[in-house]
C-alpha positions, 0 to 999 in steps of 0.5 A, spaced: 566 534 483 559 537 482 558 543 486 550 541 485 548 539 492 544 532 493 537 531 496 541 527 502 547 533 502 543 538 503 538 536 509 544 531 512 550 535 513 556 530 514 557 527 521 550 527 522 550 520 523 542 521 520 540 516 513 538 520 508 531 515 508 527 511 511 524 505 510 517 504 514 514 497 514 507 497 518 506 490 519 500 484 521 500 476 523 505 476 517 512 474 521 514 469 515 513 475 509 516 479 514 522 476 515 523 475 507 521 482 506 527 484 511 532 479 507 532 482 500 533 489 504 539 487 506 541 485 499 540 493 497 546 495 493 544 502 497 545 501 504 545 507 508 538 507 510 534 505 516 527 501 517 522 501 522 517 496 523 510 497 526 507 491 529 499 493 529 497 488 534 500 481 531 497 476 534 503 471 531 510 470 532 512 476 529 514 479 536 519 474 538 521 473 530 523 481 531 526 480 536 531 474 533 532 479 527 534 484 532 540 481 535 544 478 529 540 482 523 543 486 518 539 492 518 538 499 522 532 497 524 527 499 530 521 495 532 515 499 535 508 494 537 501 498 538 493 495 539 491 493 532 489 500 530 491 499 523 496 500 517 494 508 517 496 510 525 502 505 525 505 509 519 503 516 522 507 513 528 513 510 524 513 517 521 513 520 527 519 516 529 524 517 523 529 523 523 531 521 516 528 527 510 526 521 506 520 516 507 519 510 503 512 507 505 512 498 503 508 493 506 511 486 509 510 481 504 514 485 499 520 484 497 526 489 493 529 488 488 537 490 489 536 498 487 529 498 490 532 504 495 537 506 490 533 508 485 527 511 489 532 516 493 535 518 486 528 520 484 528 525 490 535 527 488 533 529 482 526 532 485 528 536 491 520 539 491 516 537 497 510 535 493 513 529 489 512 522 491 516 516 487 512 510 485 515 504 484 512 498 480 509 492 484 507 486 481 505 478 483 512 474 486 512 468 483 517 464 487 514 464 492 506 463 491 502 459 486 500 466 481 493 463 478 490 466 473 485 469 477 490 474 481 493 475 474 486 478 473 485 483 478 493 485 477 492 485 469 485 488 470 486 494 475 482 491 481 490 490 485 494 496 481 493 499 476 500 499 473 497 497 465 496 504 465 502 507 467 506 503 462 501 505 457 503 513 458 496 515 463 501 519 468 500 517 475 495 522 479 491 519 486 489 514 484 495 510 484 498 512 491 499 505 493 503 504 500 506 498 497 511 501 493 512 510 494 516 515 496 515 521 499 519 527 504 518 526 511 516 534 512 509 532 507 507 525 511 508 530 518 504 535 516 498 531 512 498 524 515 494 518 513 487 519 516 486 513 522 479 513 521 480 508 516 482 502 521 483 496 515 487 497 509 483 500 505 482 506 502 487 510 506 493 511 502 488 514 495 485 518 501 492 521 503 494 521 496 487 524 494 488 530 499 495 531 497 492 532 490 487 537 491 490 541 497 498 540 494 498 539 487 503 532 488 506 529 483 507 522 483 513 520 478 513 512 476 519 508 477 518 501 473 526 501 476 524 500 483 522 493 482 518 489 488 515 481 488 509 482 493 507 475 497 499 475 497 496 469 496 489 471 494 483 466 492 476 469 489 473 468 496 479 472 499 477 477 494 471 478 496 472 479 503 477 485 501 471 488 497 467 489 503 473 492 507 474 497 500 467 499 500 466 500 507 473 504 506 469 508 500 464 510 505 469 514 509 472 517 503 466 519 500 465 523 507 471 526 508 470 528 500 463 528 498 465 533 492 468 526 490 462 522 489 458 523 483 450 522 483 451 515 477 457 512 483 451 513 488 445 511 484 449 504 481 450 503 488 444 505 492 441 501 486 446 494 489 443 495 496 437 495 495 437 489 490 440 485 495 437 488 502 430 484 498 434 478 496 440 477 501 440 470 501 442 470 494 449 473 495 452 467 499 450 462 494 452 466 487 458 467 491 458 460 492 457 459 484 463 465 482 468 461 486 466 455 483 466 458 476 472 462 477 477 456 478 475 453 471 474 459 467 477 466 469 476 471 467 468 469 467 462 475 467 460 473 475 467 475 477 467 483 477 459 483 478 459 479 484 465 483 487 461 490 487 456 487 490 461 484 495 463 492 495 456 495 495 455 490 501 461 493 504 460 500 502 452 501 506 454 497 511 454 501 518 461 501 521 
């Protein structure tokens, strides 16, 4: 037997009773994904680990289905409730929670693949330094939803994940911390936690990643193996709805980091705005006709251009 010692033997001397990783699952009105999400958990070919979920102030059946899981579930699982603050503020408190060294951050309608867990504890095994984060791969599940060509696009096109990147050599940075599918120490997520000024789920894990980066040096190691299906119907209609939430975001971001925005990024929108404060009534019908168009030609010009607009939108708006 090696000498070496692992990630989980040298923070967790045996007898501790303490899973070497925890998983942290912030949820919101998605009691059927839920389920699904805790479902392939039980089926990890690693076992020892905890999950805590955090109900950000579900209005559906997710308390009472918790509930149900909680007497005959599998898993270690804790389930916590908070007013709907958003996913920033129930991760931070999930975390607070967990004595484990290790957290692995998904959402509620995603679903692992059988070495999900494995796989991102072996990466910390490997790299006991503090400031590097696992990032597994996310894509669309086809099981359980109709994929239509338009979230083919914004999964192939860099507007969901930019993954095509990745597996085309561009070494993961900020840009790519998806709370979807990552990793990283306890320690690190306590002592820099997801800024709760954002309250939507938007923009908040690249803020935590952005911070990390530039006060940290993180380094984010891509982990194809650590497969997940993500459960996520989307239309275009939807999409654009989200842009409004990402700009808004955006805007929080670019206060917190003004050295992020460049005078182009704030030109090109301002510009935007100012177009559509002198024609706002455009918006809902050329939205109207990009729906329209984008069920029978996808990818179409219209698509990405209104969706900035959307984003513009979003982005001036006073929130």
């Amino acid at each position: 037997m090696s000498s070496k010692q692992t990630y989980g033997e040298e923070l967790l001397p045996q007898g501790t009773g303490v899973s070497p990783i925890c998983i942290v699952v912030p949820t919101y009105n998605r009691a059927h994904a839920l389920g699904i999400c805790l479902e392939h958990l039980e089926r990890q070919t690693w076992s020892d680990f905890e999950v805590i979920v955090v109900d950000d102030g579900s209005t559906d059946s997710t308390s009472e289905q918790v509930e149900q899981y909680l007497s005959k579930g599998a898993l270690r699982l804790r389930y916590f409730r908070q007013e709907n603050s958003g996913p920033a503020r129930a991760r931070n408190f999930a975390i607070s929670m967990t004595q484990s060294p290790l957290c692995l951050i998904i959402g509620d309608d995603i679903f692992a693949s059988p070495d999900f867990v494995k796989t991102h504890l072996l990466l910390h095994q490997e790299n006991p330094d503090l400031y590097v984060a696992g990032l597994g791969l996310t894509r669309w599940s086809e099981s359980s939803q109709t994929v239509t060509p338009f979230m083919r696009w914004l999964d192939e096109g860099g507007t969901q994940f930019s993954y095509h990147d990745l597996f085309a050599g561009v070494v993961p940075d900020w840009k790519h911390f998806y709370t979807s599918n990552i990793s990283l120490k306890t320690t690190v997520l306590r002592e820099n936690p997801f800024h709760e000024g954002f309250s939507k789920a938007a923009v908040e894990d690249l803020e935590l990643g952005y911070r990390l980066e530039v006060q940290h040096g993180l380094k984010i190691v891509f982990l194809p193996q650590a497969l997940a299906d993500h459960l996520h119907p989307t239309t275009f209609r939807q999409a654009c709805k989200r842009m409004y939430s990402v700009g808004a975001s955006m805007r929080i971001f670019h206060q917190l980091w003004p050295e992020h925005q460049p005078a182009s990024y704030r030109s090109f929108r301002r510009a935007v705005r100012d177009m559509l404060c002198r024609n706002r009534w455009m918006l809902s019908p050329v939205t109207l006709l990009a729906d329209l168009l984008t069920r029978l030609w996808c990818p179409n010009p219209l698509m990405r251009r209104v969706l900035d607009y959307h984003f513009a939108i979003g982005y001036h708006s006073r929130v």
